[in-house]
N, C-alpha and C positions, 0 to 999 in steps of 0.2 A: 697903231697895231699892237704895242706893247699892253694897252688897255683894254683891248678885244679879249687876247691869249689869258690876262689875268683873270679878266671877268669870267671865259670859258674854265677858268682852272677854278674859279673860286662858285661856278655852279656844277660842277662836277662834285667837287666834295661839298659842297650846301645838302645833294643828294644823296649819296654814299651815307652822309651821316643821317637822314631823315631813315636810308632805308638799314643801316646798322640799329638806330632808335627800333624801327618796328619789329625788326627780326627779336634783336632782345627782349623788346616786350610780348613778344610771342612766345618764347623761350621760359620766361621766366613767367606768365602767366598759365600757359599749358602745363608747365611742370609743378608749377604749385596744386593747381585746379587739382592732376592726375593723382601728385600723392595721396590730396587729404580725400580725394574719392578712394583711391586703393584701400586708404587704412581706415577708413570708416563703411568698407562692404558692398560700395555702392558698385551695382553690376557696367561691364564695360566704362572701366574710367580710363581708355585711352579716348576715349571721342571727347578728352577735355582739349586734344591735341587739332579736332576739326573745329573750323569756323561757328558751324549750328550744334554740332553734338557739345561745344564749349558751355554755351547755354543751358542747354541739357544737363550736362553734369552740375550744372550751378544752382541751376531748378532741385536738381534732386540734393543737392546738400540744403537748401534749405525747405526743401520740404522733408528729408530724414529730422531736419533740426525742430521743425514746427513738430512733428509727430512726439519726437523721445521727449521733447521738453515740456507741451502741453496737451497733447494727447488731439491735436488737429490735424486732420488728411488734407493738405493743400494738392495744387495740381500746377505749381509755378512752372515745373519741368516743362509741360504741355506747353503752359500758355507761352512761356518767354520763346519755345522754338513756332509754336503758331505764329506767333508776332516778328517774330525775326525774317523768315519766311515772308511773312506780307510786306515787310519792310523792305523784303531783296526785289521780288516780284511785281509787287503795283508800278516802280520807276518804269517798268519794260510797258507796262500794261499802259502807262502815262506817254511813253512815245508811241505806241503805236494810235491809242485815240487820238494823240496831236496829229499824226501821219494820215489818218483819216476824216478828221476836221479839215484838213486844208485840203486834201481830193475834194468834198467839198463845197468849200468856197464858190466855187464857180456854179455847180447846180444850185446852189441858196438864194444864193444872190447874198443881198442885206441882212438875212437872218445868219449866214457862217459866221459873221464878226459875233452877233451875241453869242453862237451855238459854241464858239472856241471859246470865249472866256468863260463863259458858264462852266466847260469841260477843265478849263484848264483852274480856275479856284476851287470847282468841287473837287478835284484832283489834290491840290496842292491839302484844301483844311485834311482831304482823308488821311491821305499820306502824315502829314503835323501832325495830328492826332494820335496816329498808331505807332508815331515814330516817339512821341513824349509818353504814349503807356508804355510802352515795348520799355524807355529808360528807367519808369519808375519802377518797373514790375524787376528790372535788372538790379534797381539799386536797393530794392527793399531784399529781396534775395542777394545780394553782398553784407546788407546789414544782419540778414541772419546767419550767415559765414562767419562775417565776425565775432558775431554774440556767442557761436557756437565756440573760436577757436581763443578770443582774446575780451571777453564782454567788457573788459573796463579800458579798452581801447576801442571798442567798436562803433563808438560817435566819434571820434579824431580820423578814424581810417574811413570811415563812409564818408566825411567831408572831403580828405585826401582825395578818393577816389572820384568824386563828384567836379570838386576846383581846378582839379591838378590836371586833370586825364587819365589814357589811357596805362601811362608808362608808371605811374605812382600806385595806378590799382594794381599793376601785375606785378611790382615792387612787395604791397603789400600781402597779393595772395600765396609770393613766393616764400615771406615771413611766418606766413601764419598756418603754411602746411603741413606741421608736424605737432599742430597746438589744439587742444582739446578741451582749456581750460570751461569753456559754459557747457559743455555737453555731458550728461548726469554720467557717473560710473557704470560699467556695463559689468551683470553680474558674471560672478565669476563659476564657472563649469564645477560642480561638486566631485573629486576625485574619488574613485569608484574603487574598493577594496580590491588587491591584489595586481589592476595597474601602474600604481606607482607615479598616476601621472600622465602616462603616456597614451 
């Protein structure tokens, strides 16, 4: 009995702490995301605080960085919330063809067993597929956050972010939200006689 009560005490805080981990890392990557959108212009940077608008704001920091730095229009913003998106929605779309392969079974006969697997690996490469662009398109756009906020750190923090997980990149994008060090000087407003300034 005394081994049951422990175990139950010792899977209560196993999870307590998994979901202390994620809050924090939600906290601390939301609030990074939001500054370095605020202080570099980019419109609505509280939606660094939403799940998909996260991505969003992440697309558009390093598509503001591809633009000032080489004069290229990317569209990562788009794609990484397009991707993200299919990566929420295909799983639903994946059970309900499972749910309608096995209704089915029974009017096929012999061909339901090929028709589900057929359904269920072209399912599976689609989804692997979108689910390995959706990471790359995420991490190429965190290495131009970095390049933008810290460049001679921004191959140690992209591996961080890759090896480590979740809790290390929102570690680091907590670090690096008040850092501007790759992004060129922005000029500065010519002070107009008789303002002062102001």
């Amino acid at each position: 009995m005394e081994f049951l009560i422990g175990f139950f005490l010792f899977y209560i805080v196993f999870w307590f702490a998994i979901l202390g981990l994620c809050i924090l890392q939600y906290v601390l990557q939301g609030y990074g995301l939001y500054t370095m959108a605020r202080r570099r212009g980019i419109r609505n940077p509280w939606l660094a605080w939403i799940p998909l608008g996260s991505s969003w704001v992440l697309g558009c920091i390093s598509d503001q960085y591809q633009y000032v730095t080489k004069g290229v229009r990317r569209n990562k913003r788009k794609l990484l919330v397009g991707l993200s998106v299919a990566v929420m929605i295909l799983p639903v779309l994946f059970v309900f063809f499972m749910l309608v392969a096995m209704l089915l079974t029974e009017s096929l006969g012999g061909w339901s067993v090929l028709l589900v697997l057929l359904g269920y690996f072209g399912w599976f490469a689609l989804l692997s597929g979108l689910g390995i662009w959706c990471s790359i398109l995420s991490y190429l756009a965190l290495y131009d956050l970095y390049q933008s906020a810290e460049p001679k750190n921004a191959v140690p923090f992209l591996l961080l972010s890759i090896f480590c997980g979740g809790i290390a990149q929102a570690v680091v994008l907590f670090l690096c939200r008040d850092k501007d060090d790759g992004m060129p000087p922005r000029p500065v407003a010519p002070v107009l006689p008789g303002t002062d300034g102001l």
